[in-house]
C-alpha positions in Angstrom: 9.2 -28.4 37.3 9.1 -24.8 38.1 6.6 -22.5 36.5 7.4 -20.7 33.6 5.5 -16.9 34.3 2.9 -15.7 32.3 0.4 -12.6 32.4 -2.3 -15.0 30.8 -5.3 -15.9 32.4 -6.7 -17.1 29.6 -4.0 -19.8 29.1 -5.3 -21.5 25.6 -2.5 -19.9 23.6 0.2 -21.5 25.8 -1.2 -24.9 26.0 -1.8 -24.9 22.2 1.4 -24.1 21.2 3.6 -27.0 19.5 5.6 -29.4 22.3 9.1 -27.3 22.3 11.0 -30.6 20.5 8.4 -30.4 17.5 9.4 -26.0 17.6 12.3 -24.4 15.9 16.2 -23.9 17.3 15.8 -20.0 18.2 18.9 -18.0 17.8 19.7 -14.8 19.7 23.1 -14.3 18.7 22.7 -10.7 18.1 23.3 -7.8 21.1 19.7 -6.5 20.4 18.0 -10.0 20.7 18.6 -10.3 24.5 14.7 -9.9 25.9 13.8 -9.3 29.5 11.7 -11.9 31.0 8.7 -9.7 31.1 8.4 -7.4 27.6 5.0 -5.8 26.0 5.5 -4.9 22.4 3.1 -1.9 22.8 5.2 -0.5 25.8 8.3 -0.7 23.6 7.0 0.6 20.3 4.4 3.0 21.4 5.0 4.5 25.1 8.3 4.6 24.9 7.9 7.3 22.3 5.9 8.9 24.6 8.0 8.9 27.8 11.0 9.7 26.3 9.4 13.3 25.0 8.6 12.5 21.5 4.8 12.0 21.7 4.6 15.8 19.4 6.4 13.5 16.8 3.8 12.7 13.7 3.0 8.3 13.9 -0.1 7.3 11.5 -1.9 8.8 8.8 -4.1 8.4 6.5 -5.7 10.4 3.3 -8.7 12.4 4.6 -7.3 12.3 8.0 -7.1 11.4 10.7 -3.9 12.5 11.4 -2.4 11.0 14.9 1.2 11.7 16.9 2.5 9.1 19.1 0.7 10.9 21.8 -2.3 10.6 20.3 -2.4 7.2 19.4 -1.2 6.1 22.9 -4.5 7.9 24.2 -6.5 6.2 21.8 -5.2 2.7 22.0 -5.8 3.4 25.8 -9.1 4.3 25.7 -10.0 0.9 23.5 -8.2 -0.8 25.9 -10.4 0.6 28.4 -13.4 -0.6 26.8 -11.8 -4.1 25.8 -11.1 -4.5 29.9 -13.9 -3.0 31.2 -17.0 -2.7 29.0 -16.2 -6.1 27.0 -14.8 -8.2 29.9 -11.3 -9.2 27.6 -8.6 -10.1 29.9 -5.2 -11.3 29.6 -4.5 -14.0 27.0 -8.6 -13.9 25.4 -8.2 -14.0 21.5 -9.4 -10.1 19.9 -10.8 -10.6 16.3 -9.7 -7.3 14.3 -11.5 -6.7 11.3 -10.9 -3.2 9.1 -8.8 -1.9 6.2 -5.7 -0.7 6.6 -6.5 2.4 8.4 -5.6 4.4 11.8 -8.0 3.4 14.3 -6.8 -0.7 12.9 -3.4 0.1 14.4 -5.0 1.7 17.6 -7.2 -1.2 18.2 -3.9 -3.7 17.6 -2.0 -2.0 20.3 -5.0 -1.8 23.2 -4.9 -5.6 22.3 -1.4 -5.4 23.0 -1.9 -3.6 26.4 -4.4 -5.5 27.5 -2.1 -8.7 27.0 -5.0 -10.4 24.7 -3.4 -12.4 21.4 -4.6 -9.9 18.5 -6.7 -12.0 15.4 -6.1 -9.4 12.6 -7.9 -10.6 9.2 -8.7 -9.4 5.9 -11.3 -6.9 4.7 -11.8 -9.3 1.8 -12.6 -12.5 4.0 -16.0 -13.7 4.0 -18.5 -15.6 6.6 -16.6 -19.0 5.6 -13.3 -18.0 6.4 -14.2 -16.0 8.9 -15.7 -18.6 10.9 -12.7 -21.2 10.7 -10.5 -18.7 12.2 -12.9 -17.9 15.1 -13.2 -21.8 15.3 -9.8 -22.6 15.7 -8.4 -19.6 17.5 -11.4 -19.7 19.7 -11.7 -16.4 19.3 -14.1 -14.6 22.0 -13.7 -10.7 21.0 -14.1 -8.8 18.1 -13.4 -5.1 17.4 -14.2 -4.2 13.2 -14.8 -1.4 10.9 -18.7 -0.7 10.8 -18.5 -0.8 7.1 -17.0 -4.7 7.2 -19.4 -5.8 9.8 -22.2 -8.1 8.6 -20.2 -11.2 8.3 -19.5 -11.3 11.7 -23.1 -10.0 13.0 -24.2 -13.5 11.3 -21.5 -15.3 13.4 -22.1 -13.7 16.3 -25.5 -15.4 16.2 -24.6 -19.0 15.1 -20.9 -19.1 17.2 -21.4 -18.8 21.1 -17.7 -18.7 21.5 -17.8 -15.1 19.7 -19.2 -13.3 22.6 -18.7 -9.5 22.1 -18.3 -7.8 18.4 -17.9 -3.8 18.9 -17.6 -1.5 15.6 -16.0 1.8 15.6 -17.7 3.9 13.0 -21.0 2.7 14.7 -22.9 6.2 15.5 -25.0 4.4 17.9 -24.4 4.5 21.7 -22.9 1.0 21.7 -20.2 1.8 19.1 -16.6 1.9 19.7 -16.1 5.8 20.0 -19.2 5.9 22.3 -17.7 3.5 25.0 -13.9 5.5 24.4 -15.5 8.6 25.6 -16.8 7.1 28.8 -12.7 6.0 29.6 -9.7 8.0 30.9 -7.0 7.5 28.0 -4.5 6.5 30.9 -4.3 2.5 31.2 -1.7 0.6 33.0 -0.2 -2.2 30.0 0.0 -5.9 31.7 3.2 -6.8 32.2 2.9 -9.6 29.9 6.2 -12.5 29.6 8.2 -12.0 26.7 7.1 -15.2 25.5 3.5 -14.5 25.7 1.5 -15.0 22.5 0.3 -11.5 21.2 -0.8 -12.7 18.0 -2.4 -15.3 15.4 -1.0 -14.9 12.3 -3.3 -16.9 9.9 -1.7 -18.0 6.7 -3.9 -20.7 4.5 -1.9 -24.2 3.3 -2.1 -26.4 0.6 -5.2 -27.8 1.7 -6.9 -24.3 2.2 -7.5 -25.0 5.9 -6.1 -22.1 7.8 -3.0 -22.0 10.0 -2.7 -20.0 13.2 0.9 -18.7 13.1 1.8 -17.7 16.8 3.9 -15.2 17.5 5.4 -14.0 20.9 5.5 -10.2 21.8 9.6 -11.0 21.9 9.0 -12.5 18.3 7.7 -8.7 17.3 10.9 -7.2 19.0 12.9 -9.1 17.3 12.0 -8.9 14.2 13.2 -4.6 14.4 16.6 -6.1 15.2 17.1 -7.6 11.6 16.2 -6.6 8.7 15.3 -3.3 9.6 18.7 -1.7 10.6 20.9 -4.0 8.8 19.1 -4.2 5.4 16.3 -1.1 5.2 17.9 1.4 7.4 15.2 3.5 7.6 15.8 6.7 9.9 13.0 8.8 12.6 12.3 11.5 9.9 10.7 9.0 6.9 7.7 8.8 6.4 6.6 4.9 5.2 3.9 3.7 2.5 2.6 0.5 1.1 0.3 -1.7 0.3 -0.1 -4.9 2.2 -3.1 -5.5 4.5 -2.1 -5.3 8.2 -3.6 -8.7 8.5 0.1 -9.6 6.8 2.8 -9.6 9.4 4.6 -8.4 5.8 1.7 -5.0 6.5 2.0 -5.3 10.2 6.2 -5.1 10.4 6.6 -2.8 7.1 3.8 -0.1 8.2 3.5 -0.5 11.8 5.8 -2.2 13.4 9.1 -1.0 11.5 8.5 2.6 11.3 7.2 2.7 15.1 10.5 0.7 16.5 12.7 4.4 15.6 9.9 6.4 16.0 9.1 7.1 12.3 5.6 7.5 10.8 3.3 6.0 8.4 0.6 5.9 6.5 -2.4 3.9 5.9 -4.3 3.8 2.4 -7.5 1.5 2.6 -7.1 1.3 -1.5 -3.6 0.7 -2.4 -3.7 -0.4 -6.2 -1.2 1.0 -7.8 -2.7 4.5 -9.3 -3.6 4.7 -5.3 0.1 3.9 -4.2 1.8 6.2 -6.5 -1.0 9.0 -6.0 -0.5 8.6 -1.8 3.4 8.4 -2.4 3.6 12.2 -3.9 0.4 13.5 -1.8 2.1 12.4 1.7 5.9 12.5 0.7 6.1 9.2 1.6 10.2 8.3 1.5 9.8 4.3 2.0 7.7 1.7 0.3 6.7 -1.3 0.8 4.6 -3.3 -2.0 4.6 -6.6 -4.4 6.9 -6.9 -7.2 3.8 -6.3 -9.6 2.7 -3.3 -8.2 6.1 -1.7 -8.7 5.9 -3.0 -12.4 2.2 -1.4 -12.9 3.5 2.1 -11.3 7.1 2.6 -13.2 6.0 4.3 -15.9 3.7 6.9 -13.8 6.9 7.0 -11.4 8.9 8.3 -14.2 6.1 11.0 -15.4 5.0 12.3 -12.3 8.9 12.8 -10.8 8.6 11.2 -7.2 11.8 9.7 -6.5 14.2 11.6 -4.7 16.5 11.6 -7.7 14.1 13.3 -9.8 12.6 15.9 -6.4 10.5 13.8 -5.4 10.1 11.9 -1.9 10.9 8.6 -2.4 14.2 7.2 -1.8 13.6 3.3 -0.3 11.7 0.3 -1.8 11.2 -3.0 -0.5 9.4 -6.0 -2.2 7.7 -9.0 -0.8 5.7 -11.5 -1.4 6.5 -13.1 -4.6 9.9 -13.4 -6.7 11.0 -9.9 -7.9 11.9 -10.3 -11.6 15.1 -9.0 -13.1 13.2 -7.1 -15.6 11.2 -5.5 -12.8 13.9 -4.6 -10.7 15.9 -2.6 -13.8 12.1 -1.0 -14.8 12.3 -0.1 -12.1 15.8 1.5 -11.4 15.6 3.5 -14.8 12.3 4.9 -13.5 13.0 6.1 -10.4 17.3 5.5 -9.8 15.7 3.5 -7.1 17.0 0.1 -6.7 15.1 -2.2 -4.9 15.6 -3.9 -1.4 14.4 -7.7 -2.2 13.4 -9.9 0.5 11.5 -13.2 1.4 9.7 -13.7 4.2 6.7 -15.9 6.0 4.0 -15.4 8.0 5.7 -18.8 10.1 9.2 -16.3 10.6 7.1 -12.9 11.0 9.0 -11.0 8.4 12.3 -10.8 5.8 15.3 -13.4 6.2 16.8 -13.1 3.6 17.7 -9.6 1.6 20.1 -7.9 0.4 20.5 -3.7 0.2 21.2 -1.5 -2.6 24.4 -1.5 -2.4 24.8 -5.4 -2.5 21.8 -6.2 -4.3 22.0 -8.5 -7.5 19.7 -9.0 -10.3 17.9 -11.9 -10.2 18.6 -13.2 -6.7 16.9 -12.2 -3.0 19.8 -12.0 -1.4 22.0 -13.0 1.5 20.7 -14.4 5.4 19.8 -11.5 7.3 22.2 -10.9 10.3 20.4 -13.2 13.2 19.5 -15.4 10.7 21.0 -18.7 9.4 19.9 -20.4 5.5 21.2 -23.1 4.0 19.9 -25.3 0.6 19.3 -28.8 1.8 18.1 -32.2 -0.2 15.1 -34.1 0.9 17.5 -35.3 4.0 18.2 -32.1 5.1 22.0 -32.0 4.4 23.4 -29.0 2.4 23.4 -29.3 -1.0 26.5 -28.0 -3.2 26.8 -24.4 -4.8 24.2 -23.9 -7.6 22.3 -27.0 -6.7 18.2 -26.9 -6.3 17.1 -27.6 -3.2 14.9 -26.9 -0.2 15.1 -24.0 1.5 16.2 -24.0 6.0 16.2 -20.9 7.9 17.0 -20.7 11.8 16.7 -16.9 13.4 15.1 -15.4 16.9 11.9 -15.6 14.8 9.8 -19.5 13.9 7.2 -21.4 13.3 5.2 -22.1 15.9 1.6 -23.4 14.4 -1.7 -23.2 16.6 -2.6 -27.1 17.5 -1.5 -27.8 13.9 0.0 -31.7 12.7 1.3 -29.2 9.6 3.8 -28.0 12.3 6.0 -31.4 11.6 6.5 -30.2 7.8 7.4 -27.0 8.5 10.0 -27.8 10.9 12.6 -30.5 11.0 15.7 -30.8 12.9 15.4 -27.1 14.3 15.1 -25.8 11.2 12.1 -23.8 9.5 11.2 -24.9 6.1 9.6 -22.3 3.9 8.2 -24.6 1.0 10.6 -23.1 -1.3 13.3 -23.9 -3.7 16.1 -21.9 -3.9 19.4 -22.6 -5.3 22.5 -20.8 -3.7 25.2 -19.5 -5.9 29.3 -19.7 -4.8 29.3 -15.6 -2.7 26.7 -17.4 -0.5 23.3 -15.5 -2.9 19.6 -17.3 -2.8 17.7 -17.4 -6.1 14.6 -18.3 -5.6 13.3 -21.4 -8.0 9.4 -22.0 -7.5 7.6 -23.1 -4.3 8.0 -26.7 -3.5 3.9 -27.0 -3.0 1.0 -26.5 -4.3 0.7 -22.6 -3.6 0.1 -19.8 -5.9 1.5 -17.1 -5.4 -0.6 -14.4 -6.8 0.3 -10.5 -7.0 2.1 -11.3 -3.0 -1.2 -13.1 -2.1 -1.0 -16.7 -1.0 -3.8 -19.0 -2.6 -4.4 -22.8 -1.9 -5.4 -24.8 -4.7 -7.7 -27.2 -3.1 -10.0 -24.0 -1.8 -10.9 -22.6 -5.1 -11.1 -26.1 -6.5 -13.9 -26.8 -3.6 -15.6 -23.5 -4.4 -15.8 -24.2 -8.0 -17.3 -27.8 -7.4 -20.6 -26.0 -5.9 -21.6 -24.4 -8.6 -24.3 -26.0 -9.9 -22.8 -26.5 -13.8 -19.8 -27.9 -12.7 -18.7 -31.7 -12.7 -15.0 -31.7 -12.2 -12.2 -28.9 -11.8 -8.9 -28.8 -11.0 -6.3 -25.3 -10.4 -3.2 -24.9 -10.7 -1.2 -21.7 -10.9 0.5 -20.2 -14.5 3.7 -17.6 -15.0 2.0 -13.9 -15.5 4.2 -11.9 -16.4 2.6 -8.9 -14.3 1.6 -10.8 -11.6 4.0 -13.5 -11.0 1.4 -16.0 -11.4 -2.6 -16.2 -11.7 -4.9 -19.1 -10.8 -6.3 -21.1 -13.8 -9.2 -23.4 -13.3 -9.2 -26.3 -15.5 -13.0 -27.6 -15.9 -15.3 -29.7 -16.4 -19.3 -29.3 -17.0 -22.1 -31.0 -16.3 -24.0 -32.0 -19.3 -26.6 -29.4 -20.4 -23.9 -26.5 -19.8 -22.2 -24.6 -22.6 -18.3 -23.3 -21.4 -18.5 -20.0 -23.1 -17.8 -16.4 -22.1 -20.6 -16.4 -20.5 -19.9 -19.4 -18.5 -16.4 -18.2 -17.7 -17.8 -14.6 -15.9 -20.6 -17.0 -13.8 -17.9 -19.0 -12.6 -15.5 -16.4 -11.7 -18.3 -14.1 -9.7 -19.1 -17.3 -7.8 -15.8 -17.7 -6.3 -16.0 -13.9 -5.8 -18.6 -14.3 -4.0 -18.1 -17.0 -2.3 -14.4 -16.6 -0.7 -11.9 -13.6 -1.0 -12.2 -12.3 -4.5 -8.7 -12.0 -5.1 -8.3 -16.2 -4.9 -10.9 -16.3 -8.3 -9.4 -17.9 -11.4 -8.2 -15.5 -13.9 -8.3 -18.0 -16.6 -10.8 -20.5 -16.9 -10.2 -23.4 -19.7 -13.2 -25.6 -20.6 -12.0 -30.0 -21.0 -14.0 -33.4 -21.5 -12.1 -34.7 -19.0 -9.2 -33.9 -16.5 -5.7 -35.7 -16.5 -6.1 -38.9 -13.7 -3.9 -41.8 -13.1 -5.6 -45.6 -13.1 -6.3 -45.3 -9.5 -8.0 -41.7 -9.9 -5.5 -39.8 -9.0 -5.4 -36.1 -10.5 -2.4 -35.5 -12.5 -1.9 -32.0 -11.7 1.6 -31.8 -13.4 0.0 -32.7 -16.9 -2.1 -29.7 -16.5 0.7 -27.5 -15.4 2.9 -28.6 -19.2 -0.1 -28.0 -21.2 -0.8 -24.8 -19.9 
């Protein structure tokens, strides 16, 4: 057998990635989907920008500053590359924890990983020590670069976890902070020529079972996903400038506000708080002309939209909207539309496929439904045997593109894929001019305001608190936010389930895991739904609530 060539000395990505039967039928069908054999993402997005005499053009912002070009971001991501290489010992293939709000010197850290050729580990601001130290378990993660503000969790690992050898915080004043060791380093660093199919990134995405999944995506995977959705559905152009909300930890963040806007040498930027009042303040501040949030967000911001003028029908800036995430609502879409003239650019997408698959733009968008595949991509609506299921016929939802699941030293890899196809967990039905209308998710996942939140984790949160004997959560319609997590339980005796009770419970999980997985409702029972053999009865729950 001839070897395959990789820049990786660290090889641990490559030998944990699924055996190539268990992976997905990759398509290339498109011109733009034809990769060299040797590719680096950061070469293609960033220096290319550079070399080609746009490096004066503006590339990531945020409120407050700082205020980068291409240029400049090259010479800081080489810098930190620098001190990865040099100072911290990474080398190719070694796994970089990144741990920061969404926020300039994030997306210069991410591409020095890039350069460097290490696999990038970019996680929430809201993750605590728990699930912090899974994904350093599983991802073997040696390296970590974070936000000064965000790093005690992982000064506690970094005493308990000998595979976490190196944390470095930029913000950190002292001598052995980031910007310290940049200033000691010539921005000019030579990228490794890294294979195309070279891991560059874990892309952790929590199942049913709240044990995290390492999504693994190759630095062609990244290229590719610019040659979709981006100019066949967004068609976004040099001189926009784009906005959002999701964490970069997303690869919905990563494509829509780094990635994206980079790949035609647009800019961006970066708001650490994003609610809505945030969004729609940072929209008109920074003439931002693209957006990319949740469905609930654009509900929560129509009416301030309307009032404060920023779409580009009414003056303003904005004149693109994609949503994510979660279902878009037909109500929500024509809110809206009447607010702003803007209509919005649906999509779904997965952490296992990188970004958007299916869409559909203004022009062919319909109430109600997502959309059509997006070209490189196949769908189809299949039974529980995989064949295709008539027009308007619930089913389970297929998708084949240049982009796939491809879980870290998973078993879970087997349910996602069958048969060469990727299967999202969701139910779609698809209607006779070839739409998908999403249905519900075929797991146990709630789907909360475009967050993703197991079950079985907030059900095992809940169960240490002292005053609680049993619980079970499931997920409810919201009508703002798609759906919210209600905790059904039960107390131990001695406990009253009162208001009271309700707000103790609810700071717990706060405090114990990300806050946004904490149950919104809370209902007090004698006793929870079981079948003779003591199974819960979770469906019971879900028609009574």
């Amino acid at each position: 057998m001839t070897d395959v060539y990789t820049a990786h000395i660290d090889t641990f990505a490559r030998e944990h990635l699924p055996a190539l039967e268990a992976q997905p039928d990759f398509l290339f069908e498109l011109p733009g989907l034809q990769f060299p054999e040797r590719l680096n993402c950061a070469t293609e997005l960033l220096d290319r920008h550079v070399k080609e005499g746009r490096g004066d053009r503006p590339c990531v912002s945020a409120p407050g500053g700082p205020w980068w070009t291409y240029a400049e971001l090259q010479r800081q991501a080489e810098r930190i590359a620098h001190v990865l290489v040099k100072d911290m010992g990474v080398v190719p293939g070694n796994r970089v924890l990144l741990r920061a709000a969404n926020k300039p010197m994030l997306v210069a850290c991410w591409f020095a990983v890039m350069k460097a050729g290490a696999v990038a580990v970019a996680t929430m601001p809201m993750l605590r020590t728990k699930e912090l130290k899974q994904i350093i378990e599983k991802g073997e993660v040696g390296f970590a670069l974070c936000d000064q503000a965000l790093r005690a969790e992982l000064d506690e690992l970094v005493l308990v976890m000998p595979v976490l050898q190196r944390v470095v915080c930029f913000g950190d004043p002292s001598p052995d902070g980031l910007e310290a060791l940049m200033k000691r380093h010539d921005f000019r660093f030579k990228n490794v020529e890294t294979a195309a199919d070279d891991t560059c990134l874990f892309a952790f995405t929590s199942g049913t079972t709240g044990q995290p999944k390492a999504t693994m995506h190759f630095h062609r995977d990244v290229m590719a996903s610019c040659m979709g959705f981006p100019p066949h559905v967004l068609r976004a152009e040099a001189g926009d400038v784009f906005i959002g909300s999701p964490p970069l930890a997303f690869t919905f963040g990563l494509g829509g506000l780094t990635v994206f806007p980079m790949h035609i040498g647009a800019s961006t930027v970066l708001l650490e708080r994003a609610g809505p009042p945030d969004l729609l303040a940072a929209i008109a501040a920074h003439g931002a002309t693209v957006c990319f949030t949740a469905p609930t967000s654009y509900r929560a911001m129509a009416a301030g939209a309307k009032e404060k003028k920023i779409s580009a029908r009414d003056g303003g800036p904005l004149r693109k909207c994609v949503a994510a995430g979660e279902a878009l609502p037909a109500a929500t879409r024509a809110l809206w539309k009447e607010a702003t003239g803007i209509e919005i650019i649906d999509g779904i997408g997965a952490t296992e496929m990188f970004h958007i698959f299916i869409s559909a733009d203004e022009a062919q968008a319909r109430p109600g439904a997502t959309g059509l595949a997006v070209p490189g991509y196949r769908a189809r609506v299949v039974d529980e045997m995989g064949n295709t299921v008539p027009a308007g016929t619930i089913g389970r939802l297929a998708v084949q593109g240049p982009t796939g699941c491809r879980y870290l030293d998973d078993t879970r890899q087997a349910e996602y894929v069958k048969g060469g196809w990727n299967y999202t967990g969701d139910a779609y039905l698809q209607d006779a001019d070839g739409y998908f209308h999403y249905q519900s998710r075929t797991d146990d996942m709630i789907v909360s305001a475009g967050y993703n939140i197991a079950a079985v984790e907030v059900e095992d949160t809940l169960l240490r608190h002292e005053a609680v004997a049993e619980c079970a959560v499931i997920g409810v319609a919201d009508e703002e936010r798609g759906q919210i997590v209600k905790a059904c339980v039960v107390l131990r005796p001695g406990h009253r389930g009162d208001a009271a009770m309700v707000k103790a419970l609810q700071d717990f999980v706060k405090a114990s895991v990300a806050p946004y997985k904490y149950p919104r409702a809370v209902e007090f029972r004698e006793a929870l739904p079981r079948t003779e053999t003591g199974k819960l009865q979770r469906f019971r729950l879900r028609s009574s609530a």
